[in-house]
C-alpha positions in Angstrom: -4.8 9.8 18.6 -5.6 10.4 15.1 -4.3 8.8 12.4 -3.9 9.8 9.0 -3.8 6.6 6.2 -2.7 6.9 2.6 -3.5 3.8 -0.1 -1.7 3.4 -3.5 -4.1 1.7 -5.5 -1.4 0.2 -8.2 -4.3 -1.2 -10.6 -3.4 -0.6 -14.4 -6.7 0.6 -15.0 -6.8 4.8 -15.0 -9.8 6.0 -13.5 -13.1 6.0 -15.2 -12.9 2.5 -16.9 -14.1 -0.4 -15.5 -14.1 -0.9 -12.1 -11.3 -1.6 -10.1 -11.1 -4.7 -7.5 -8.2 -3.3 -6.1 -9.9 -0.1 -5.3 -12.9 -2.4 -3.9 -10.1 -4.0 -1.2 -8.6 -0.8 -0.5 -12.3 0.6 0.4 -12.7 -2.2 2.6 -9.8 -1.7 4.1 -10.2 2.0 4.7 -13.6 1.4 6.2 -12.7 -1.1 8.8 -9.7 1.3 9.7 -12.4 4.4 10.3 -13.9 2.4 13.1 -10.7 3.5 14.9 -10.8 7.2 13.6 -8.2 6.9 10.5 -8.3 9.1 7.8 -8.0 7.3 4.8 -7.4 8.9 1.0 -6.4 6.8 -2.1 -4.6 7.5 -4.9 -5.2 5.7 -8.1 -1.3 5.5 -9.5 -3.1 5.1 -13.2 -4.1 8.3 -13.3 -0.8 10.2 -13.0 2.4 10.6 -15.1 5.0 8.9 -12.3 8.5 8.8 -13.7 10.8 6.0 -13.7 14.0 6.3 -11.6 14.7 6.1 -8.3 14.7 9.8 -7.1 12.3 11.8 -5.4 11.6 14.0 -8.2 12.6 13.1 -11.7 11.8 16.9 -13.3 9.5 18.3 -15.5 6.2 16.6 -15.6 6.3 14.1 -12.7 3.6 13.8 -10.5 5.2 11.4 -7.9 7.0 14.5 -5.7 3.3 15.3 -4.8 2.2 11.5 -4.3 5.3 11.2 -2.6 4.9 14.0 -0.2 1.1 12.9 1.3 2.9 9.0 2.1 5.6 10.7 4.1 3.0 12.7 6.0 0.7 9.6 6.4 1.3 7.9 9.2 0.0 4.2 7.2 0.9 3.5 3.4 -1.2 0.6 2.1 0.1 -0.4 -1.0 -2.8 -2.2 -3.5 -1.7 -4.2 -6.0 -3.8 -7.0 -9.0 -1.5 -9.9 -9.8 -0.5 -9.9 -13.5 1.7 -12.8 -14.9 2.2 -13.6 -11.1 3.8 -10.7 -10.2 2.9 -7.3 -8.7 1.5 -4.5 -10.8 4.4 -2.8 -13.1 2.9 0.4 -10.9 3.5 -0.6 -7.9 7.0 -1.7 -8.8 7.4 2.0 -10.0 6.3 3.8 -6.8 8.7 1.2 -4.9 11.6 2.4 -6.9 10.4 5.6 -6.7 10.6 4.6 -2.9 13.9 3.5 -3.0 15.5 7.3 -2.2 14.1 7.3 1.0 17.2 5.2 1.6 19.4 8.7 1.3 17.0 10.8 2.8 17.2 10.6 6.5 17.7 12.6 9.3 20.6 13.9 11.4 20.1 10.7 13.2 20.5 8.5 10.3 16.5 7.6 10.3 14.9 7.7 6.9 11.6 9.7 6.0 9.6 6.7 6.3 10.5 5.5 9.8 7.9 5.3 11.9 5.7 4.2 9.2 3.6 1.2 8.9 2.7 -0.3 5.6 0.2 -2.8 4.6 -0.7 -4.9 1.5 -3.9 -6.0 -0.5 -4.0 -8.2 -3.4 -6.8 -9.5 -5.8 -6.3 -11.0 -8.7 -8.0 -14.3 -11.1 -4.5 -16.6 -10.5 -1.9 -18.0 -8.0 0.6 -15.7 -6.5 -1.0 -14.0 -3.6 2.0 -15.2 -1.1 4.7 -14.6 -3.4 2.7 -10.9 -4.5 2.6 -10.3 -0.8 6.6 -11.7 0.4 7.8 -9.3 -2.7 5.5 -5.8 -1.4 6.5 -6.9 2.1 10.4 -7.0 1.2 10.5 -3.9 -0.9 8.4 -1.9 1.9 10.5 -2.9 4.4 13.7 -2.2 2.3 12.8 1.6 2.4 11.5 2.1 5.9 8.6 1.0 6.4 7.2 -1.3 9.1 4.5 -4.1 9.2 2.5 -5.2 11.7 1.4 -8.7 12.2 -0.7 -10.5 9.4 -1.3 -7.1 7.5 -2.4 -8.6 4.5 -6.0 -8.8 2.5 -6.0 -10.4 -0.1 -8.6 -12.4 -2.6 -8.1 -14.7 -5.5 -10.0 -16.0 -7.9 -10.3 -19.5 -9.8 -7.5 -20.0 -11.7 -7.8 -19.4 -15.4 -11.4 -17.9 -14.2 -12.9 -14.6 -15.5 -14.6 -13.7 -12.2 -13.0 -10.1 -10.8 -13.1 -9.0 -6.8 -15.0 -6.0 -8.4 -18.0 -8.7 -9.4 -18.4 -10.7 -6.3 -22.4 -9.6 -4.6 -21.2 -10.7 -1.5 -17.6 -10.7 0.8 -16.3 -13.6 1.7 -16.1 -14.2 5.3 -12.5 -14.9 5.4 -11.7 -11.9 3.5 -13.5 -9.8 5.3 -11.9 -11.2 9.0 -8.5 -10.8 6.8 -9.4 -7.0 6.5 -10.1 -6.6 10.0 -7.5 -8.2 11.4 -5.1 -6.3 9.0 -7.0 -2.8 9.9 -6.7 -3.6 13.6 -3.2 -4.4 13.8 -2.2 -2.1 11.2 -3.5 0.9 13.6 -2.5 -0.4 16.4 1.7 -0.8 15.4 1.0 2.9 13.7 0.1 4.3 17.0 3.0 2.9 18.8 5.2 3.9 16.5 4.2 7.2 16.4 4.3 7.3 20.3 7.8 5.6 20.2 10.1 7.1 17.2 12.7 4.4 16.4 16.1 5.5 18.1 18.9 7.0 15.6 22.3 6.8 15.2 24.3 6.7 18.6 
């Protein structure tokens, strides 16, 4: 069964500037989910003008309706996020809100667009927060629709206060890169059962 994957890299760094860790943890991530024939492409959320609001197309100008259409035909969403001030990226807080009209859009059956979906998280970042990053992503992805598998979460941090990125390290660490696998393994393996087995709708 093939598999199509989609990840949201929420860094605040637009394409073309210095490199990206987040992008470095997607790629892994979309590597180790080829070994079972997924698809992966990733979007860099920098790079496009995404509205704020909380519909699926906010007029003139907005680039999410297109983002937005390529995570409803995906059958994974992994959302990418840096820590900044503890928190998740103000971009991936906007294509969650942006996410947030899946809750009217549903079927005759009452299922939204994103059921049937599973999600995933990565995280780098130079501070504290990776569990609270990843409880908040997990919450607001399973708010809209989306489901997540067990332990489907890679994440890195650095020293605190440090100045070393993801992006600079020569080598993977080995409990990052079992995080990854585990997360890709999982991951594909809820999104084909899901796709086998719809979620049932309103009686």
């Amino acid at each position: 069964m093939a598999l199509k994957a989609i990840a949201l890299n929420a860094t605040l760094k637009a394409s073309g500037s210095e490199p990206s860790s987040t992008d470095r943890m997607l790629a892994l991530i979309a590597s180790a989910m080829s070994k079972d024939g997924v698809e992966t492409e990733t979007i860099r959320l920098a790079d496009f003008n995404i509205k704020p609001g909380v519909s699926s197309d906010e007029g003139d100008g907005d680039d999410w309706p297109a983002i937005r259409q390529k995570v409803v035909d995906a059958d994974i969403l992994i959302l990418g996020t840096p820590i900044w001030l503890g928190q998740p990226s103000s971009v991936s807080k906007r294509a969650l809100e942006r996410m947030d009209a899946f809750l009217e859009e549903t079927d005759d059956a009452g299922r939204m667009v994103s059921y049937g979906r599973v999600a995933a998280v990565a995280v780098v970042g130079n501070e504290d927060g990776a569990h609270h990053v990843c409880a908040e992503l997990y919450q607001a992805l399973n708010d809209v629709g989306f489901t997540i598998a067990a332990n489907a979460v890679a994440y890195w941090v650095g020293e605190a206060m440090g100045s070393t990125n993801f992006s600079d390290l020569e080598h993977i660490p080995e409990t990052v890169a079992k995080a990854v696998d585990m997360l890709a393994r999982n991951t594909v393996h809820l999104a084909k059962l899901t796709k086998e087995n719809p979620y049932p709708g309103e009686a």
